[in-house]
ZAMARGU-4260 file (C-alpha; in steps of 0.2 Angstrom, whole numbers, plus 5000, padded with zeros to 4 digits):
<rodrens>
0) 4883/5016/4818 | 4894/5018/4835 | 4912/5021/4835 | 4915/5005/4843 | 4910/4998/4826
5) 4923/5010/4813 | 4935/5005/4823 | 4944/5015/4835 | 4962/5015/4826 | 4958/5018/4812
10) 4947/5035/4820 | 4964/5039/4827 | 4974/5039/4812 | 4960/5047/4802 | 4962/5059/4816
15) 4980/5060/4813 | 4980/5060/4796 | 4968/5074/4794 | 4978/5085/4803 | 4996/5083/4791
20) 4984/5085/4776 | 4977/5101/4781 | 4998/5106/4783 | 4999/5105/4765 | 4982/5104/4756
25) 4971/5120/4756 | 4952/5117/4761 | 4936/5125/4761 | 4929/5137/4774 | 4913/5127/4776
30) 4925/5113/4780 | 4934/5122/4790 | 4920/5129/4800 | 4916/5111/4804 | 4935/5105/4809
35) 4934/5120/4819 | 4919/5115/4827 | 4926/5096/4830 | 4941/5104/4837 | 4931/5115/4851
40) 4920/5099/4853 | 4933/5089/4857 | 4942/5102/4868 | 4924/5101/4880 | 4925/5083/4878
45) 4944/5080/4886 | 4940/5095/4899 | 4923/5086/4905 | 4930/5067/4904 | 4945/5071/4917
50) 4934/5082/4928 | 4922/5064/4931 | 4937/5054/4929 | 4939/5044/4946 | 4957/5044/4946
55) 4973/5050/4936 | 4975/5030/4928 | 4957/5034/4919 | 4965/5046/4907 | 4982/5038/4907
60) 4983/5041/4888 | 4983/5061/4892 | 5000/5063/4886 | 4998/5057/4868 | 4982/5063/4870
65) 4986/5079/4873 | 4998/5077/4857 | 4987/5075/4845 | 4975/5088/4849 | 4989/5102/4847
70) 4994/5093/4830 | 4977/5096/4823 | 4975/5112/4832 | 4991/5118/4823 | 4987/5109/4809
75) 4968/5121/4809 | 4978/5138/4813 | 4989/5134/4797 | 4973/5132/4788 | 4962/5146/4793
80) 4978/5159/4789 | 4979/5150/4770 | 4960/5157/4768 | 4962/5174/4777 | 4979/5178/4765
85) 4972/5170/4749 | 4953/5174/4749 | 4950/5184/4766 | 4936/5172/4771 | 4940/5159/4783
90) 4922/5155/4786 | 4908/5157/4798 | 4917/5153/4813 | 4932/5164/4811 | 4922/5180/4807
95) 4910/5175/4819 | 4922/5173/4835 | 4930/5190/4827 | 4917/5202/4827 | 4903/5194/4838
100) 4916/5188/4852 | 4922/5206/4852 | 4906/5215/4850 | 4911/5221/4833 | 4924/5232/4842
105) 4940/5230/4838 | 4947/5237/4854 | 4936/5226/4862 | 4941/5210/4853 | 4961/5213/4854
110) 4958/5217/4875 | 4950/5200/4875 | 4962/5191/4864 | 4977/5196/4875 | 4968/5194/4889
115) 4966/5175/4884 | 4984/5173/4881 | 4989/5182/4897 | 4977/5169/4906 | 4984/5154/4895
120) 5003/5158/4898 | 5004/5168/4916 | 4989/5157/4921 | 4988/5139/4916 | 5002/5133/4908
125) 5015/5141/4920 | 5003/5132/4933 | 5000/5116/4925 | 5020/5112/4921 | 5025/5118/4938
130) 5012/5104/4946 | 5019/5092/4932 | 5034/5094/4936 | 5033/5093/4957 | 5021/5079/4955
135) 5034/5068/4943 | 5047/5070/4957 | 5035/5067/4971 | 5030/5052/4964 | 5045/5044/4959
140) 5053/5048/4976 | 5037/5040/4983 | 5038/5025/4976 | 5049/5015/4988 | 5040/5018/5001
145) 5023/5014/4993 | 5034/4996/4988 | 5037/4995/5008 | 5017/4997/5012 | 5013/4984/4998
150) 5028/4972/5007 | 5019/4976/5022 | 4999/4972/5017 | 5005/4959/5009 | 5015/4952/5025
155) 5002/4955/5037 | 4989/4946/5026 | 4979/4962/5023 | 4982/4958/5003 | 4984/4944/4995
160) 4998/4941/4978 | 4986/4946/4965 | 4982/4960/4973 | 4999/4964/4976 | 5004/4963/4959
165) 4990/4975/4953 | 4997/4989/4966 | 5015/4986/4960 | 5007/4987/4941 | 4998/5004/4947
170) 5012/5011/4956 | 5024/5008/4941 | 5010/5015/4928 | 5007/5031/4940 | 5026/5033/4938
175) 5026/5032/4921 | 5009/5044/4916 | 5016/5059/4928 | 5034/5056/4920 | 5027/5060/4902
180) 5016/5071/4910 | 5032/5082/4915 | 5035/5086/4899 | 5019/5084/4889 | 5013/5102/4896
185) 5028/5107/4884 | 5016/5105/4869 | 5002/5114/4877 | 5014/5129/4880 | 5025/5127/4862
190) 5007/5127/4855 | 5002/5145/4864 | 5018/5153/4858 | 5014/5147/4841 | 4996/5154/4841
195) 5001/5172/4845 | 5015/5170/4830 | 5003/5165/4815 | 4992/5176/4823 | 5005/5191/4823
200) 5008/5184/4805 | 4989/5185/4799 | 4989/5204/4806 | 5005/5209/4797 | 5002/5195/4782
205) 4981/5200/4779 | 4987/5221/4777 | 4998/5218/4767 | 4988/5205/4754 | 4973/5215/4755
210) 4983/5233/4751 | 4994/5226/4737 | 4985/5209/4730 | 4966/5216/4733 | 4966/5234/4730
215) 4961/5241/4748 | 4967/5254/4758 | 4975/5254/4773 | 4962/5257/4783 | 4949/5245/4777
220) 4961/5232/4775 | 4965/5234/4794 | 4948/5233/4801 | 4945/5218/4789 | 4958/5207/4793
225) 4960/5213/4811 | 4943/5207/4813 | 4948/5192/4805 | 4964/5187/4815 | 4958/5190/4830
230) 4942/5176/4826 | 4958/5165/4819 | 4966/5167/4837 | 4952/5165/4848 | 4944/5151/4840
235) 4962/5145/4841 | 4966/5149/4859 | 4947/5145/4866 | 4950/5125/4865 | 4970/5128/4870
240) 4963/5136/4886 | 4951/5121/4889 | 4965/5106/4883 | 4977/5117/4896 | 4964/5117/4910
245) 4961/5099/4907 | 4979/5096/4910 | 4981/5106/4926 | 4965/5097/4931 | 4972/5080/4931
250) 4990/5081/4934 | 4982/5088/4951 | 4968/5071/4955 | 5000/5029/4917 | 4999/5017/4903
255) 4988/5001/4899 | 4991/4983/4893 | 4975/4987/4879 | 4975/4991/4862 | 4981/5012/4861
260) 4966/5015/4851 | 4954/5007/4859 | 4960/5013/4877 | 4961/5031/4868 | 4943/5029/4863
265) 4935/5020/4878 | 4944/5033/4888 | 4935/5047/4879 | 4917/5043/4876 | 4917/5031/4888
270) 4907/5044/4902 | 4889/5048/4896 | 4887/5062/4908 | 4902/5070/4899 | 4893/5066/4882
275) 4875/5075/4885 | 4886/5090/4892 | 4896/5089/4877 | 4882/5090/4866 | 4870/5100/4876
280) 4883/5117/4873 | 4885/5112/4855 | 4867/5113/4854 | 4865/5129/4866 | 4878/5138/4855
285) 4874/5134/4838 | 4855/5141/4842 | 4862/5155/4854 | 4876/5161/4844 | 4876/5168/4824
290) 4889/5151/4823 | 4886/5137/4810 | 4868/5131/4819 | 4867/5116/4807 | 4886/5110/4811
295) 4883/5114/4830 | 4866/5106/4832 | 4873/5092/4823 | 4886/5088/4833 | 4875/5090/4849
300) 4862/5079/4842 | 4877/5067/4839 | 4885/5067/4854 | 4869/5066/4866 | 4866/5049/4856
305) 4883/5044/4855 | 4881/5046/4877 | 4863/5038/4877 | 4871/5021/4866 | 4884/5023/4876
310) 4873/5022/4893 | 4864/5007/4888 | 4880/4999/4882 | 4886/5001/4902 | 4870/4996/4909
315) 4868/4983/4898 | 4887/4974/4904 | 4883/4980/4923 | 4868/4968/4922 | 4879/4953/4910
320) 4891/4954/4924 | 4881/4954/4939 | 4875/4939/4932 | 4889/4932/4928 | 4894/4935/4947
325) 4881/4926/4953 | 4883/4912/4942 | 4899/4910/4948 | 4894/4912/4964 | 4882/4898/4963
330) 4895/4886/4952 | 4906/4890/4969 | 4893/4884/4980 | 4890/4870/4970 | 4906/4863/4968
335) 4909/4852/4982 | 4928/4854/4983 | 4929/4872/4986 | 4923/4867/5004 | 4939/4863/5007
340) 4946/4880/5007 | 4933/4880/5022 | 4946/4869/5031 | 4960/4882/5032 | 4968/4888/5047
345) 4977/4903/5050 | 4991/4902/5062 | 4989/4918/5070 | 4976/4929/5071 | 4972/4945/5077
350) 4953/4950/5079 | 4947/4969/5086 | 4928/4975/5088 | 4924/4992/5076 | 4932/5004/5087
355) 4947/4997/5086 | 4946/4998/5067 | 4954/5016/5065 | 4971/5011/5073 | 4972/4997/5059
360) 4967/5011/5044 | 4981/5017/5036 | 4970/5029/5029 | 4964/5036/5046 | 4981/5038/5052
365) 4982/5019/5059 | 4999/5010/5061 | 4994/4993/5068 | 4999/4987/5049 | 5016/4994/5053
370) 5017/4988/5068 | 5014/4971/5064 | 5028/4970/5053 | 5040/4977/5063 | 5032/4962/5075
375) 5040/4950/5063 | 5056/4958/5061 | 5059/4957/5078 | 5053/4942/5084 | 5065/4934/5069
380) 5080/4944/5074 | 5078/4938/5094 | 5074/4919/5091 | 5079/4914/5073 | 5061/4907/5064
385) 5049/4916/5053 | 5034/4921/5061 | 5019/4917/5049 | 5007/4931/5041 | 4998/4939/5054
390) 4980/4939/5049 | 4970/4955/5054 | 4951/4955/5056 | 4936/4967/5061 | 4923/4955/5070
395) 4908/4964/5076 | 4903/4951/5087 | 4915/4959/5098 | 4914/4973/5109 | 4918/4989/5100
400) 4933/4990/5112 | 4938/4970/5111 | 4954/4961/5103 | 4956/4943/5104 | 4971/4934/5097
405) 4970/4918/5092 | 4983/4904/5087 | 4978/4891/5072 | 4959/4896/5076 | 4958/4894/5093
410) 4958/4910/5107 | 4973/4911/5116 | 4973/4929/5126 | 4961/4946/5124 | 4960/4963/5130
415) 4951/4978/5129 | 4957/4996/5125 | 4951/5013/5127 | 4954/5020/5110 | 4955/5039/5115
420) 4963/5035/5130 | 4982/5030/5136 | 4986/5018/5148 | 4998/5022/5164 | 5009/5009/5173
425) 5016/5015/5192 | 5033/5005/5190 | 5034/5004/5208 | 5042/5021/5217 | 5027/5035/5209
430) 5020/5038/5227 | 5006/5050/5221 | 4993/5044/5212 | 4982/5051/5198 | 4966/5051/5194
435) 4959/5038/5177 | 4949/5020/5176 | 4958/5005/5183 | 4963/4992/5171 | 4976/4980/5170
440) 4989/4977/5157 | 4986/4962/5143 | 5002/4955/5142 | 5006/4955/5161 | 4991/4958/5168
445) 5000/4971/5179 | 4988/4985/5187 | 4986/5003/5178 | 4973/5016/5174 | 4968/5024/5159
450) 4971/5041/5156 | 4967/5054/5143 | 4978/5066/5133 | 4978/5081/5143 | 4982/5069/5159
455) 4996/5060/5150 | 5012/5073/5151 | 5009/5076/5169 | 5007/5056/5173 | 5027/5054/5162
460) 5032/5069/5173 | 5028/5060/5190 | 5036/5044/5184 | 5023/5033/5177 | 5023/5022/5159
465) 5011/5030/5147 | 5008/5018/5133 | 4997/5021/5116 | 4983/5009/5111 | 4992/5002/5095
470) 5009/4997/5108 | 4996/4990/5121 | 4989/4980/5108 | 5008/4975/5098 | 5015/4971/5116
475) 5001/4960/5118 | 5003/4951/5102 | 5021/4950/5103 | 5019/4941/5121 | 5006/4927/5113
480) 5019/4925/5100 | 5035/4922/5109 | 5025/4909/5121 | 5016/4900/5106 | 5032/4900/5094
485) 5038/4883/5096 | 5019/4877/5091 | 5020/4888/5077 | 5038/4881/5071 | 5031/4866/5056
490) 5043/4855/5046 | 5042/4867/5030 | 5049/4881/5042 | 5062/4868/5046 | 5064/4863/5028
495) 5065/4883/5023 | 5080/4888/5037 | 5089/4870/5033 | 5089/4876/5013 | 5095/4892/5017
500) 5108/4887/5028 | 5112/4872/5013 | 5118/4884/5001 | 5135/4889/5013 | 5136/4871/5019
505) 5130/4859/5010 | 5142/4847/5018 | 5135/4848/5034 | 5116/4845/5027 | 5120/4831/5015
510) 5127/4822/5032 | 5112/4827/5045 | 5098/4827/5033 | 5091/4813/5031 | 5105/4800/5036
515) 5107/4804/5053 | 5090/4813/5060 | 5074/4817/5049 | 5065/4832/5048 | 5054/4829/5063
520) 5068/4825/5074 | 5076/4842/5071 | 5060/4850/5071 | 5057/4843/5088 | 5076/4850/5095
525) 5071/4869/5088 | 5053/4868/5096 | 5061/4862/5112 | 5074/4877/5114 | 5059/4890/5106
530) 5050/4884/5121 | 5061/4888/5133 | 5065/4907/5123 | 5081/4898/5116 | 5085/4907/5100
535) 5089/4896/5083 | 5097/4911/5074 | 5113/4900/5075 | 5106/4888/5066 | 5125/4880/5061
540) 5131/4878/5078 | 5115/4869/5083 | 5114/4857/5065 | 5133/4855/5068 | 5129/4849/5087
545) 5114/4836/5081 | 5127/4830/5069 | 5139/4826/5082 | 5128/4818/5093 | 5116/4809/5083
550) 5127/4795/5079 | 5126/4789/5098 | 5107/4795/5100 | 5090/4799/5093 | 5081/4806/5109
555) 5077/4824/5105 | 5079/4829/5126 | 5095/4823/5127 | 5099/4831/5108 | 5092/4847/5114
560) 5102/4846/5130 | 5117/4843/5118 | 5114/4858/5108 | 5110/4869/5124 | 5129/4868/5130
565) 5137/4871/5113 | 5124/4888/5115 | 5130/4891/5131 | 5137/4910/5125 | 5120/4913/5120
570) 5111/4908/5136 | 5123/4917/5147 | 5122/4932/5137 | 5100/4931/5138 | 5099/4926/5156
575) 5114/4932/5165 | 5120/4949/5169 | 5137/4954/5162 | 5152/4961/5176 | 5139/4958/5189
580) 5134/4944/5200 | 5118/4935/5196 | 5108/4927/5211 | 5100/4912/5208 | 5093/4895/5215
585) 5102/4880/5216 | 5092/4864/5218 | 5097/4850/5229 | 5108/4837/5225 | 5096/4824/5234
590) 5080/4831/5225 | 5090/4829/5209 | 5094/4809/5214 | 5077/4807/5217 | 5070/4815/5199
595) 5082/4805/5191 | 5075/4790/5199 | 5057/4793/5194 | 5062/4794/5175 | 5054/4780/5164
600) 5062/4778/5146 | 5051/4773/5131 | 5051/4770/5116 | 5038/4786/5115 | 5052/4797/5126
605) 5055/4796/5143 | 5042/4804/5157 | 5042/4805/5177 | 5034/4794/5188 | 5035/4805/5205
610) 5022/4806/5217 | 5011/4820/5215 | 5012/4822/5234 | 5032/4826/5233 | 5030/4834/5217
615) 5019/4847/5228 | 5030/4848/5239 | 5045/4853/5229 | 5035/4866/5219 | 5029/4873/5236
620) 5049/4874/5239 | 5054/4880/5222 | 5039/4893/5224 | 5046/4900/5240 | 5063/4901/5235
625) 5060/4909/5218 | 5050/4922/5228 | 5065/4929/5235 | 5069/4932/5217 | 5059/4943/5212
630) 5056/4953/5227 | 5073/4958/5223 | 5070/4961/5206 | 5077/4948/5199 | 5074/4933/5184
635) 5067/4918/5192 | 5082/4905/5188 | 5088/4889/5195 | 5103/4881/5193 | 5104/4860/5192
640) 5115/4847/5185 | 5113/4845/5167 | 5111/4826/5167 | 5094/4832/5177 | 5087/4850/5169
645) 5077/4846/5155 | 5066/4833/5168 | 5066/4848/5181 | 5060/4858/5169 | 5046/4847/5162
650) 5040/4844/5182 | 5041/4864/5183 | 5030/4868/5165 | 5013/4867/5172 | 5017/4879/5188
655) 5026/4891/5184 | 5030/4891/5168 | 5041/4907/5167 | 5052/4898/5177 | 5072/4897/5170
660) 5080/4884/5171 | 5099/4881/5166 | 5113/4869/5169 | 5129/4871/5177 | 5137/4865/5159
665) 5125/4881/5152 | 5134/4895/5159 | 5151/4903/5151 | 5164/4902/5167 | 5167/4922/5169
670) 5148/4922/5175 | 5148/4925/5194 | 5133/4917/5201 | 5126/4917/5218 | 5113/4906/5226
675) 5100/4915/5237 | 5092/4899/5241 | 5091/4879/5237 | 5075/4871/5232 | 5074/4857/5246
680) 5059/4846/5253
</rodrens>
């Protein structure tokens, strides 16, 4: 019969119970000699279950654990000095551990007895509730930020809710173990202090009974019951040492949602390599020693088949649930709507070959994760919308060196790092050049080199920007993600920053949505100003705009055109320079007669019907004059009438589509501008 099937609650209160009973019930010393020998068998049993326990959760029962076994250690020490001051025999193990522990020297066996409670105060304990004690506050003041990197996995995509959850469960049960742990190692000390007390007390108590109640003289009296305390103390202080070991061993590597007695239990016996070791030295000192060899065989035997059930038992359930797993595997397969799942698209993606992999592993030191996130954060502070979950793959179809990025499952943009390497960027005026492999950069494709560690403080000395992989990579993304974001906007985005905004003015809501402009319509407006790198942070201001106008029209161009000039402050602040004049590009009146005349309304929108011959031609203008721009250094912006912009700007999309271009009606009136140039053909 297994212990599965006694019941494991009802071994722990029998446990328990024993324990108190011995308190006030005097025993045998052939039951004693096999209590004793439980106690130092469970003692090797704690000690070589945490050394194979994976982590610290696998015991996460220790406290009480711990508990217990000083009760009924206690609870043995009181019974073993009944027998020495009422019969002077304890029993086998006492006078065995007395005189054949100290080689029937007395001298020998009190040197070994304080040497053990020198070890087990100075040594173990002080250790074991120092590290208790640090590792309590360390993890609590942990905590927080293992929350953030949960937030963060989670965020990215790394992890998905379950998975979540059951960190936040293990965080929270961590927490909790090395709390009690703090001051569970109290037990194990209080227990130590009160060993060397009876034990003082059976030296003191045994000469006096055995010179007054048993007729001996001093002498004899004294080497009897010296012998005899000093077996109580070490058979006492052997299985402290080994429970105080056990606890400096794990607080150093809790609580479950199962039955106590039945996590106690599986805890304890649930390791068959601890079991044959268990019962391998009960066999080897039974037969080795002058102790109890039917009581130490025994529970050798016992525990060696206790480990072998126990073996089979776990083989057993590793082959039910590889069954199971491919029984539910197959059912998966064989249900036909799970294909759907197939179907899914991530918005984003972020794929990298293996040797990109270490800048993504937080336990290798990576921060990409981190990165990512902050990637979000900023890219909602700077244009208003949540990015979606960034999803973060190894594909090794790429080259080990390789990223792509991808938007809703389709390749956008790539690169290629060196990933011991850093890249430098000349900004222009760093005359001398330095020695590394040619590259260009990802997100601007602008030339640099790559350089290597010991190179990269002389290349920030002569002037040049020395970027990391990881940033190479984040700039990159961050890039793909401004210029897709309109694209990546959908109507529950627009539903989500509508509700939020609905709970501060719901007036304004209840009139737009749906009465004056659906969902679409509004999406429409915000993916029109996200295109052109418009932020919608002020959400109010643009829905208070759509609400204004939206009652005289339903066309989204002009609506965003609407919205642009009540955003005005925002767009001078992102494209113009403050207490300094801005040189721009005007276009020509003429030009904007003639774009105005080309535009067809539908009921699809309105679109231009130019010649592709002129249309050449003025881009072969705006091109030439926007050149004179940036050789000094300066945004690429042209400035039209308003009535004509938003048509401008859709002739301009296709060549160059980093192109600004704002209305007169767009800029706040302390801007100075000054025109360099006018787009003319």
């Amino acid at each position: 019969m297994t212990l599965r099937r006694i019941g494991p609650n009802v071994a722990v209160a029998l446990y328990i119970l024993a324990a108190f009973a011995m308190f006030i019930i005097s025993i045998p010393n052939w039951l004693l000699d096999v209590l004793l020998a439980f106690n130092m068998a469970v003692a090797f049993l704690v000690l070589f279950t945490v050394m194979f326990s994976k982590e610290v959760l696998d015991m996460s029962f220790f406290p009480t654990l711990l508990l217990f076994t000083t009760i009924f250690r206690i609870a043995l020490n009181v019974s073993s000095t009944k027998l020495i001051l009422t019969t002077g025999d304890p029993g086998n193990v006492v006078k065995t551990f007395g005189s054949y522990v100290g080689g029937n020297n007395l001298v020998v066996g009190i040197i070994i007895f304080i040497i053990l409670i020198i070890i087990q105060f100075a040594v173990i304990n002080k250790g074991s509730e120092r590290v208790a004690e640090v590792t309590a506050r360390f993890t609590l003041d942990a905590m927080p930020g293992k929350q953030m990197a949960i937030d963060a996995d989670l965020n990215t995509g790394a992890i998905t809710d379950e998975e979540a959850k059951h960190r936040r469960e293990k965080i929270q049960q961590e927490s909790s173990f090395f709390g009690s742990m703090d001051g569970a190692v109290k037990y194990v000390k209080g227990d130590a202090i009160a060993g060397l007390i009876i034990t003082f007390i059976n030296l003191i108590g045994g000469i006096v009974m055995g010179v007054v109640f048993r007729g001996l003289d001093a002498t004899t009296a004294m080497n009897t019951y010296t012998v005899l305390t000093i077996g109580d103390g070490l058979v006492s202080q052997i299985p402290s040492l080994l429970i105080s070991l056990s606890t400096g061993i794990l607080v150093t590597k809790g609580s479950k949602d199962a039955d106590f007695g039945v996590v106690l239990i599986s805890q304890l016996f649930g390791i068959p390599r601890a079991l044959y070791m268990v019962g391998g030295a009960m066999i080897v000192l039974g037969i080795a020693t002058p102790l109890n060899t039917l009581v130490f065989v025994a529970f050798g035997v016992t525990f060696i088949l206790v480990g072998r059930n126990m073996e089979s038992t776990i083989e057993t359930a590793k082959i039910e649930n590889e069954v199971d797993q491919e029984e539910v595997a197959a059912e998966e397969i064989r249900q036909p709507e799970n294909v759907n799942s197939l179907l899914q698209v991530d918005p984003i993606e972020l794929e990298f070959g293996y040797g990109i992999i270490p800048l993504a592993d937080v336990n290798q030191g990576g921060d990409l994760l981190d990165r990512v996130v902050m990637i979000r954060r900023q890219v909602a502070l700077e244009l208003g919308t949540v990015v979606p979950i960034i999803r973060l793959r190894d594909n090794i179809q790429l080259n080990p060196n390789q990223y792509i990025i991808k938007i809703k499952g389709i390749q956008v943009s790539e690169g290629e790092i060196l990933f011991d390497h850093y890249m430098a960027m000349n900004p222009g005026y760093v005359e001398e050049e330095i020695a590394g492999i040619p590259t260009f950069e990802p997100s601007f494709h602008l030339p640099a080199i790559w350089i290597t560690e010991s190179q990269r403080e002389r290349a920030e000395s002569l002037g040049y920007t020395v970027v990391d992989p990881p940033s190479i990579i984040a700039t990159h993304l961050t890039e793909v993600i401004r210029e897709h974001i309109a694209e990546l906007l959908t109507r529950q985005d627009v539903q989500n920053l509508i509700n939020n905004l609905k709970d501060s003015n719901p007036a304004l809501i209840d009139e737009l949505v749906p009465k004056l402009l659906g969902l679409g319509d509004i999406q429409k407006v915000l993916q029109n100003l996200l295109n052109e790198g418009i932020s919608i942070r002020d959400l109010l201001t643009i829905l208070e705009t759509l609400a204004d106008y939206a009652t005289t029209t339903r066309d989204t161009d002009i609506l965003t055109e609407y919205v642009r000039q009540a955003l005005k402050r925002a767009i001078s602040t992102k494209f113009f320079m403050p207490n300094d004049t801005t040189s721009v590009v005007t276009l020509d009146p003429q030009i904007e007669q003639e774009i105005m005349a080309s535009v067809k309304q539908t009921e699809q929108g309105a679109y231009l019907t130019l010649d592709p011959a002129r249309t050449k031609e003025i881009m072969d203008s705006v091109m030439r004059e926007t050149e004179k721009l940036e050789q000094m250094g300066r945004n690429p912006i042209v400035v039209t009438s308003p009535i004509v912009r938003a048509y401008f700007k859709r002739m301009t999309e296709e060549y160059k589509k980093d192109l600004i271009v704002v209305s007169y009606n767009e800029i706040e009136s302390n801007v100075e501008l000054q025109s360099v140039g006018m787009i003319t053909a």
